[in-house]
N, C-alpha and C positions, 0 to 999 in steps of 0.2 A: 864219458861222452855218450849221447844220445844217440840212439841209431834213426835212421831215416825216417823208419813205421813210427818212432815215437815222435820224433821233429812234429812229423805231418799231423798225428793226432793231438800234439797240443796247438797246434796253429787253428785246426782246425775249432775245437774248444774255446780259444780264444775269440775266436772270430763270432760264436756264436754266440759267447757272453755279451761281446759288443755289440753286434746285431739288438740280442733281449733287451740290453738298457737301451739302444737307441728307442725300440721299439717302445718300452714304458714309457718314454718321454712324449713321444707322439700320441701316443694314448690321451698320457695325465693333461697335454695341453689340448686336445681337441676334443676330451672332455669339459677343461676350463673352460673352450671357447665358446663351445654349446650350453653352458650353463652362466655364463654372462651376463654381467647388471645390464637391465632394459631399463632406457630412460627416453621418458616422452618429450620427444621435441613438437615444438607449435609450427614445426614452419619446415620445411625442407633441407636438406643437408646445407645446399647451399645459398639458403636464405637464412633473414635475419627478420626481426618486428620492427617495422617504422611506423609508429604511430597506429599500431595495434593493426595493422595489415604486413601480411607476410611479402617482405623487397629480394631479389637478389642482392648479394652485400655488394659486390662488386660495382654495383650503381652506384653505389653513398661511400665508395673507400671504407669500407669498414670488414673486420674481417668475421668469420663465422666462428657462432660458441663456439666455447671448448668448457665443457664440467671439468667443473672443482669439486670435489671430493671433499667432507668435512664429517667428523663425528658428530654426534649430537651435544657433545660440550662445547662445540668450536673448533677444533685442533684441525687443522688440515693432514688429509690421509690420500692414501692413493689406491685405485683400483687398475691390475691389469687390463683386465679385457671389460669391456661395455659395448654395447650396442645401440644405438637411436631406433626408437617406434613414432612414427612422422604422425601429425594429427593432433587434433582436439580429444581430450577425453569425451569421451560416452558417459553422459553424467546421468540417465535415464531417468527418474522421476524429480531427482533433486537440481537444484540450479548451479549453474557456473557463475564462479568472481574472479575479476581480472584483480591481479597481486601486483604493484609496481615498487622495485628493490632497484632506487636511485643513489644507493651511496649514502645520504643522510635521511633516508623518508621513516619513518616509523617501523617500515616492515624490513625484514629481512628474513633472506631466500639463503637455504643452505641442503644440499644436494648430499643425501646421505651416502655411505657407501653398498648399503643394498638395494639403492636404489628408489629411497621414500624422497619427501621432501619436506624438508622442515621448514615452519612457518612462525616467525617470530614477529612478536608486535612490540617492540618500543613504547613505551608510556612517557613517549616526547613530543611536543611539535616539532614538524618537520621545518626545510626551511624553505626560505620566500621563493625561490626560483622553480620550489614542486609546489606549494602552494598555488601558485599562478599560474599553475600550467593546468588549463581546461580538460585534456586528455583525463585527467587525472581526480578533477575534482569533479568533474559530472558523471560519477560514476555511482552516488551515495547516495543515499533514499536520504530527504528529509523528514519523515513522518513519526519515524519512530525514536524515542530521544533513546540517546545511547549515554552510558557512562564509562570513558574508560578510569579503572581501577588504579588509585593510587600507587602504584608498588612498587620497588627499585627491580626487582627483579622482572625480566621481561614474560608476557601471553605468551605460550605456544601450543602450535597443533602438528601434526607429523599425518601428510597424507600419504594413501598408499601409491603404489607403483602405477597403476590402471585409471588415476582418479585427479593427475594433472598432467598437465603438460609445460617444460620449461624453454625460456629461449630467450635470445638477447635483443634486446629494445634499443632503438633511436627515436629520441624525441626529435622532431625534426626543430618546434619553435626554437630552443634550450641547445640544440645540439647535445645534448649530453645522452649518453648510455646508461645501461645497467640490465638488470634481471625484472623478465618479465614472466607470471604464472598465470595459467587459466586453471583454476583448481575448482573439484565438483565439491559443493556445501554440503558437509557432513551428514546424515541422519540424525536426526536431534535423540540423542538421549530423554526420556521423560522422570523426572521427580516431581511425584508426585507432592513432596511437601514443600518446592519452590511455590512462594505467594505469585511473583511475579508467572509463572507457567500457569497457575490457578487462576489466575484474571484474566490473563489475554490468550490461552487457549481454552477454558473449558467455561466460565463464567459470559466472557464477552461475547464469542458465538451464542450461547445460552440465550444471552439477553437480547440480543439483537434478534433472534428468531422468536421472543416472548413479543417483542416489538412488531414484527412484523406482521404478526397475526393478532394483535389488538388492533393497529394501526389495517387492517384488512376488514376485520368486522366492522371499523366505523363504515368506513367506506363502503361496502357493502348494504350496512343496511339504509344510509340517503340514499345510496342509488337503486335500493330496492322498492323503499316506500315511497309510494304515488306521491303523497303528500308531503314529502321531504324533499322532491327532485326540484323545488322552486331554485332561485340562483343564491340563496346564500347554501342552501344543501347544495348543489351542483360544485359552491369552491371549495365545500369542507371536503367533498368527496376526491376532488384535485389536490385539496392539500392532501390529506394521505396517503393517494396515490404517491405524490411527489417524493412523503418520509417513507413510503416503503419499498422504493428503489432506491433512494438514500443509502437506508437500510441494509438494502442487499448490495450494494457496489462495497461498501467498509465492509461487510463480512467476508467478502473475497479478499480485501486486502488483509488480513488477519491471517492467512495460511501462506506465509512467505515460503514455506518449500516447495512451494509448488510452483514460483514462479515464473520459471521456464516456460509456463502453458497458460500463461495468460499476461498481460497486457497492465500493469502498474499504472502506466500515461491513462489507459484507457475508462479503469477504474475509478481515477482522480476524476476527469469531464465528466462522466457520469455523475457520482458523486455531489461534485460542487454544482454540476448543473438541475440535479434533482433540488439541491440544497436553497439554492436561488430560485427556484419556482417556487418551494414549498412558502417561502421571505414572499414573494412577488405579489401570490394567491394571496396571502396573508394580510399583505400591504392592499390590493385589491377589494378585497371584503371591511378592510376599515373603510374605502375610501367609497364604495357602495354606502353604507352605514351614514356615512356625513354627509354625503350628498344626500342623500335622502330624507334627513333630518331636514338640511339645509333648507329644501324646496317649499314651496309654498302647499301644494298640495300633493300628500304621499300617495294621492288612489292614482294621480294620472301617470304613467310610467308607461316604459316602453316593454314588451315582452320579456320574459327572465329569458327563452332562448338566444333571441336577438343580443340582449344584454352580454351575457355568460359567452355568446363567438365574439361580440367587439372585447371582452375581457381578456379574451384565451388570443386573442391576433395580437394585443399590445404585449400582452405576459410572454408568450414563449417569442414574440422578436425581440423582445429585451432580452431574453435569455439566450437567444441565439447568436445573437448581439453580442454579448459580455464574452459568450465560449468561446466567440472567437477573436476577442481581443485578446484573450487571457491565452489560448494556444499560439496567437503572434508573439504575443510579450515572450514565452515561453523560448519561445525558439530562434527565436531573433535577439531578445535583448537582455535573458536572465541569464546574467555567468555569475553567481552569487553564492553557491551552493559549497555546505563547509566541508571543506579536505578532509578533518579529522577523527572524520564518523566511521569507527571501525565496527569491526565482529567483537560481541562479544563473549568470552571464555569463561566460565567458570568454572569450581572445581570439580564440578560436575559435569564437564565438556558439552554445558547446555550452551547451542549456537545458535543466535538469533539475530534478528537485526541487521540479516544480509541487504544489498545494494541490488535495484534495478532503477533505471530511469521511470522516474515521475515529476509532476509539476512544482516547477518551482515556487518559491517565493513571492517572485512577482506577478505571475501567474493566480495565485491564491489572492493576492491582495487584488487583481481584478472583478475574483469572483466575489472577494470579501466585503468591498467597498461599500458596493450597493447595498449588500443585505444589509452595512452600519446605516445608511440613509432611509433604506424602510424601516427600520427602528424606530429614526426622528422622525420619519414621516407620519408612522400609524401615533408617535406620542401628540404630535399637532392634532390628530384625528383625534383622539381620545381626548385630549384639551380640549375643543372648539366643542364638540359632540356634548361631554357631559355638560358644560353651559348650556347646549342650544335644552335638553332636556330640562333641564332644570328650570329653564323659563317656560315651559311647556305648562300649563292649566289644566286642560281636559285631553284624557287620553281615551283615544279609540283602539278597536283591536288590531287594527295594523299598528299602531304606536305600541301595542304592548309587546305587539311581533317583532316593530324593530328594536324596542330597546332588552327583550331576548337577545336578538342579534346583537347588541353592542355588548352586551354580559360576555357573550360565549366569546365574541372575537379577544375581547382582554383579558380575559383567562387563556384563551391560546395565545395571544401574542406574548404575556406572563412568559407562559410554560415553556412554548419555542424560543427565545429570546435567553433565557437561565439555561438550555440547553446546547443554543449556540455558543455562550459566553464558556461555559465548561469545556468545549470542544475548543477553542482558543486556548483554553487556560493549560487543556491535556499537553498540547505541543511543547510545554517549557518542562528543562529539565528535572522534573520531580515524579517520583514514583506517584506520592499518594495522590497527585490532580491526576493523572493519566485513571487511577483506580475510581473518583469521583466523578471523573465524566461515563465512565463504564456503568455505574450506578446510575447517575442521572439519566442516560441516556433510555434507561427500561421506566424510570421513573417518569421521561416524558410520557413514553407510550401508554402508560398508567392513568395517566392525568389526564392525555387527550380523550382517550375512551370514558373516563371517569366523566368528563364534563360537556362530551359531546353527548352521549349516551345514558347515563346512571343518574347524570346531574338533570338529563333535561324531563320535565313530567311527560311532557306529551308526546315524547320519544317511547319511552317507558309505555305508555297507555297503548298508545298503535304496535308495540310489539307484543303486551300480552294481549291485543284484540286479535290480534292476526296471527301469535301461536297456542294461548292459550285455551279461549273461545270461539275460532276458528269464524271467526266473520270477518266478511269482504273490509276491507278497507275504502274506503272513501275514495272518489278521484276527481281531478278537477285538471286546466292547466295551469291554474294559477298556486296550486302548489296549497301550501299548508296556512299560507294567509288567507285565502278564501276559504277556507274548511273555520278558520276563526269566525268571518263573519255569516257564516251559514250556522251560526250554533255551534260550532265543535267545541263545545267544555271540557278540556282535559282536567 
C-alpha cells in the first residue's frame, strides 16, 4: 500500500506528464499552422470569377472554391492546414495569362500540395461549347504562328507560389464552371543554339535596326539636298519616313515579355498604318509619273509644294480613313480569332508566344485591301506609262528627269511589293517563310538605299560635291529638274 506522500507524488507526476504532451501537441499544431500552404486566390474569400471579374457567389448560387490537392502525377492528396493570399500576382516585369480549366479545354489546372500550380496542356482540340465562347478565344495573339507538338504525352509548367493566382470561374453565356489562373510568364530561359531564338530575338531586331538606319539616310539626304526636295524627292522622303516607323512599331512587337508595358492593339494601327502610307505614297508617285506623261505639255505644272499638300490631304485621309474602319471591324465585328493558339514548351522551358489583345483578321484585311489595289493600280500606271514612253520621239531634260522617275518608282514598287508579299507569307504556319521574310525585310532596306542613293548618278555627284569638295550645292524651287535645264550634267 502506498502512503499518502507517495499517492500525492505520483498524481502529481502524472499530471505533469499530461500537461507536457498536451503542451507538445499545441506546440507541433501551431507550428503546422504558421507554417501553412499559401495559396493565391484571385478574388475574395467569398467570391468567385464570372466572366473574369471577381462576383459574390451568392449572387449566381454558386458556391465558393475549395482546393483540391493533387501530386504532380495526378493522384489526389490532402493537405491539413492552408491559407488563401487574396489578389493578383505581382508579375513585375514579365506579363500575366489568364488559364481557363473548363473540364474538356486543353489546359489543366492542378494545385500542388506545397502549394505551386501545375499547368498542363493537352495536345487536343478542345470542344465546341469553349471554342465558341469569346471570353476565351480573344485572348490569343494571332501574329506569331505557334505549333503545338505532336505528343501523347501532355506540356507542362509548375509555377511558383508568388507567381499565380487560382479561383473558380462562371461562364455566364455557357453557364458552365471550372478553374480559372492568372499566372505571371516565366523568364525565358536563353539557348543560345535554338535557330528559332537566333532569328526572332537576335537577328530580327538586328535587321530591323540595319533598316532603319538605311531607310533614315535615304530620307535624310532628299530632304537635305536643295535639289532633291522637288515632289517626287519630297514622296521618296515620305515613303521612308513611313517604312521607318513601320519599322519601329514590329520591333516593339518582337519583345513579347515585356508586354505588360506596352500596348500590342497599339503597335498593330501603327504598324499597318505606317504600312498603308508607305503603299499610298507609293501609289501617289506612279500616279504623279503618268499623269505627267499623259499631259500635253510637262513644263506647265502647278508648284511641287502645292502638289505634294493636295498629295499628303488625299494620302493620310485615306489612311485615316481605312484605321478607322479597320479598328470598328476590330471591335464591333471580328470574333474570328483561333482558341487553339497556346504557349509554347520545350525541352528547354523556352516560353514564347504568349497572348495579349491585337488586331484581328478582319481588321488586317481592312488595312490589307487597299495596299492589294495600289499594287493593280501602280501595274495600270506602269502599263499605260511605258507605252506613252515608247511613243515618245524627242526627249527633253525634263523627259529624261521623269522617266528617272518612272525607273526609280518600279524598282520600288518591285522591292516593296516582294516585301509585302513575304510579310503575308510570314503569317502561315511554317518556320522557314517566317525566317525569309526576316531576311527579306533587311533586304528591302538594302535595295531601297541601293537604288534611291548608289543607283542614282546625280545623287551620288551632289553628295561627293557637297562632302567631298566642299562646294555649295546649287538651289532653285523647282528642285533638281531645273538644275537639268540650267546645265547640271551629272
Amino acid at each position: 500500500m502506498y502512503t499518502s506522500f507517495q499517492r500525492l507524488t505520483i498524481l502529481i507526476l502524472t499530471l505533469y506528464t499530461v500537461k507536457a504532451e498536451i503542451g507538445d501537441v499545441d506546440l507541433n499544431e501551431l507550428s503546422e499552422q504558421q507554417n501553412s500552404v499559401k495559396i493565391n486566390k484571385c478574388c475574395e474569400p467569398n467570391e468567385l470569377m464570372v466572366d473574369s471579374i471577381c462576383r459574390l457567389a451568392e449572387q449566381y448560387n454558386q458556391s465558393v472554391w475549395e482546393p483540391e490537392f493533387k501530386t504532380e502525377d495526378g493522384k489526389n492528396t490532402s493537405v491539413k492546414y492552408y491559407r488563401y493570399i487574396n489578389g493578383v500576382p505581382n508579375c513585375a516585369t514579365t506579363q500575366q495569362r489568364p488559364i481557363f480549366d473548363l473540364g474538356k479545354s486543353e489546359d489543366k489546372l492542378n494545385l500542388l500540395s506545397d502549394g505551386h500550380l501545375q499547368h498542363l496542356i493537352h495536345h487536343e482540340h478542345s470542344s465546341d461549347h469553349i471554342k465558341d465562347d469569346p471570353l476565351i478565344t480573344n485572348t490569343y495573339s494571332i501574329h506569331e504562328s505557334i505549333v503545338i507538338p505532336q505528343e501523347k504525352e501532355p506540356s507542362f509548367y509548375i509555377h511558383n507560389q508568388d507567381k499565380y493566382c487560382l479561383d473558380k470561374i462562371l461562364i455566364s453565356s455557357s453557364n458552365a464552371t471550372g478553374l480559372y489562373a492568372l499566372v505571371c510568364v516565366p523568364e525565358v530561359i536563353i539557348n543560345w543554339k535554338d535557330t528559332s531564338f537566333l532569328m526572332k530575338k537576335i537577328l530580327n531586331p538586328l535587321f530591323h535596326a540595319i533598316s532603319m538606319i538605311l531607310f533614315l539616310i535615304v530620307a535624310i539626304i532628299y530632304f537635305v539636298l536643295p535639289t532633291l526636295r522637288d515632289l517626287a524627292g519630297n514622296i521618296i522622303t515620305t515613303i521612308n519616313i513611313c517604312l521607318i516607323v513601320s519599322q519601329a512599331a514590329d520591333l516593339v512587337r518582337i519583345f513579347t515579355e515585356y508586354s505588360n508595358h506596352i500596348s500590342f492593339m497599339v503597335t498593330d494601327v501603327i504598324l499597318y498604318m505606317s504600312l498603308l502610307g508607305a503603299f499610298f505614297w507609293l501609289n501617289s508617285f506612279g500616279f504623279y509619273i503618268w499623269k505627267t506623261f499623259k499631259s500635253r505639255n510637262v513644263f506647265l505644272r502647278v508648284t511641287d509644294v502645292r502638289k505634294y499638300c493636295y498629295y499628303s490631304s488625299v494620302v493620310w485621309s485615306c489612311v485615316g480613313l481605312m484605321a478607322a474602319m479597320a479598328i470598328c471591324a476590330h471591335y464591333l465585328l471580328d470574333t474570328g480569332i483561333d482558341p487553339y493558339k497556346k504557349m509554347r514548351l520545350s525541352t528547354t522551358i523556352f516560353i514564347e508566344d504568349v497572348e495579349q489583345e491585337t488586331i484581328g483578321w478582319l481588321g488586317i484585311a481592312v488595312f490589307f485591301t487597299p495596299i492589294a489595289f495600289t499594287i493593280l493600280f501602280n501595274l495600270f500606271f506602269y502599263i499605260t506609262t511605258i507605252k506613252v514612253i515608247k511613243r515618245i520621239n524627242i526627249y527633253g531634260r525634263i523627259h529624261y528627269k521623269l522617266k528617272g522617275c518612272f525607273d526609280l518608282f518600279v524598282q520600288l514598287f518591285i522591292i516593296m511589293t516582294m516585301a509585302w508579299i513575304f510579310l503575308l507569307l510570314s503569317w502561315l504556319n511554317f518556320d522557314g517563310l517566317l525566317y525569309a521574310h526576316i531576311v527579306v525585310n533587311l533586304l528591302q532596306a538594302i535595295l531601297i538605299f541601293y537604288v534611291c542613293i548608289v543607283r542614282q548618278s546625280h545623287v551620288m555627284f551632289l553628295l561627293r560635291k557637297s562632302c567631298c569638295y566642299a562646294e555649295p550645292i546649287p538651289t532653285g524651287e523647282w528642285g533638281d529638274e531645273m538644275t537639268h535645264m540650267n546645265g547640271g550634267n551629272y
